[in-house]
C-alpha positions as CSV (number, residue, x, y, z in Angstrom):
1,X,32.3,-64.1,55.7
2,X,32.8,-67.5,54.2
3,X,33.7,-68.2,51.0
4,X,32.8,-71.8,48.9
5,X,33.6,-73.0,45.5
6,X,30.9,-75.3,43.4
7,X,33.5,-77.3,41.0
8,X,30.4,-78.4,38.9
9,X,29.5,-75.1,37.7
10,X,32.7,-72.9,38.5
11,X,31.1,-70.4,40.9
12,X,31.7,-69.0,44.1
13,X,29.4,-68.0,46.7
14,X,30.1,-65.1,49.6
15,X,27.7,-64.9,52.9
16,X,26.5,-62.7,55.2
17,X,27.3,-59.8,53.6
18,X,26.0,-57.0,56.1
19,X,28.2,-54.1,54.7
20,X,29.8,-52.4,51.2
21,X,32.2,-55.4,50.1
22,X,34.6,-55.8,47.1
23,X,33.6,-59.6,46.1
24,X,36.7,-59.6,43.3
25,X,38.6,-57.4,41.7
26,X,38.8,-57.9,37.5
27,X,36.1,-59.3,35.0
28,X,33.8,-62.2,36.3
29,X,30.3,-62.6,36.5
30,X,27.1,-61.8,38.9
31,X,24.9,-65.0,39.5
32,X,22.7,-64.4,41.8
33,X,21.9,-62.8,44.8
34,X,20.2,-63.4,48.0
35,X,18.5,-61.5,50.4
36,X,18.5,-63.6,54.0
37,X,17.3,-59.9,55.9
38,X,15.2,-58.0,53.8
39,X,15.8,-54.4,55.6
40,X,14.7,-50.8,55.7
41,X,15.8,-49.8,52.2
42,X,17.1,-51.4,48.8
43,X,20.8,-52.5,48.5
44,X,23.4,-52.5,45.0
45,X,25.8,-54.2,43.2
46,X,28.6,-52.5,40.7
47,X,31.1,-52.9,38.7
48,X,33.9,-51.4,40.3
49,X,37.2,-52.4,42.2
50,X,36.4,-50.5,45.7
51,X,33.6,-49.8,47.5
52,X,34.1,-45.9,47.4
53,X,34.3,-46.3,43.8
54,X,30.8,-47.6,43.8
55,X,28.3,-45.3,42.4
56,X,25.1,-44.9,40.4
57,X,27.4,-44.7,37.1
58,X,28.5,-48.2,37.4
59,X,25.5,-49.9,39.2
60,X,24.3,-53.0,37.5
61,X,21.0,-54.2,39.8
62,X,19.1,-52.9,42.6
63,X,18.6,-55.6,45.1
64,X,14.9,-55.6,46.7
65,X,14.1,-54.9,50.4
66,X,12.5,-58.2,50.3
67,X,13.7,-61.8,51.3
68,X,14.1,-63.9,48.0
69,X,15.9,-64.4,45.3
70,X,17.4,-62.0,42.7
71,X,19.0,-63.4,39.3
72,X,21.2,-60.9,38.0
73,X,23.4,-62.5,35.7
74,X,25.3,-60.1,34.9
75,X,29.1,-59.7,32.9
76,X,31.6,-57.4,34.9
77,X,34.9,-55.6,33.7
78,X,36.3,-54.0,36.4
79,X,35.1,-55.8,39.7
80,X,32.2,-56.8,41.8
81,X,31.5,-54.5,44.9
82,X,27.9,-55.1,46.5
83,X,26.3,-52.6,48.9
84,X,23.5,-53.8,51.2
85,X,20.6,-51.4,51.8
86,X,19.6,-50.6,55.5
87,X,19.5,-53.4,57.7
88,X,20.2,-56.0,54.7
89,X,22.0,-59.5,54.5
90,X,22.9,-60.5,51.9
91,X,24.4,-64.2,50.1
92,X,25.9,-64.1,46.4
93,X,27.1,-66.5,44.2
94,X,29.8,-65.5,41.3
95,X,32.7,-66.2,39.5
């Protein structure tokens, strides 16, 4: 996984996320994600600290079994854990 900062606009960006992965731990924010492999079956992201802490309660997007783009843009309290669906991988950007 390699991890790169944008100074312009403050965010990060994770790649090749293949399996569950806590991004950050604490409030921040969801910018977008990417789908490189699209996959068998959808993938998620929460809010939440671990990745067995994930769960439908705290989901805030579905990410598409389809290559493209998926603006989430969304605030986060407790963390950012994203879970790729079947077969999926996955870029984000955040901060």
């Amino acid at each position: 996984m390699a991890y790169v900062t944008d100074p312009s606009i403050g965010y990060q960006a994770t790649y090749n996320i293949t399996a569950a992965t806590v991004i950050k731990i604490g409030s921040g924010l969801i910018a977008t994600v990417s789908v490189i492999v699209a996959g068998s079956a959808a993938g998620a992201v929460h809010d939440a600290a671990t990745t067995g802490a994930a769960a439908a309660s705290n989901q805030v997007a579905t990410i598409p079994a389809a290559i493209g783009l998926v603006p989430v843009r969304w605030g986060v309290t407790t963390g950012i854990v994203i879970v790729p669906g079947t077969g999926q991988t996955l870029a984000l950007s955040w901060s």
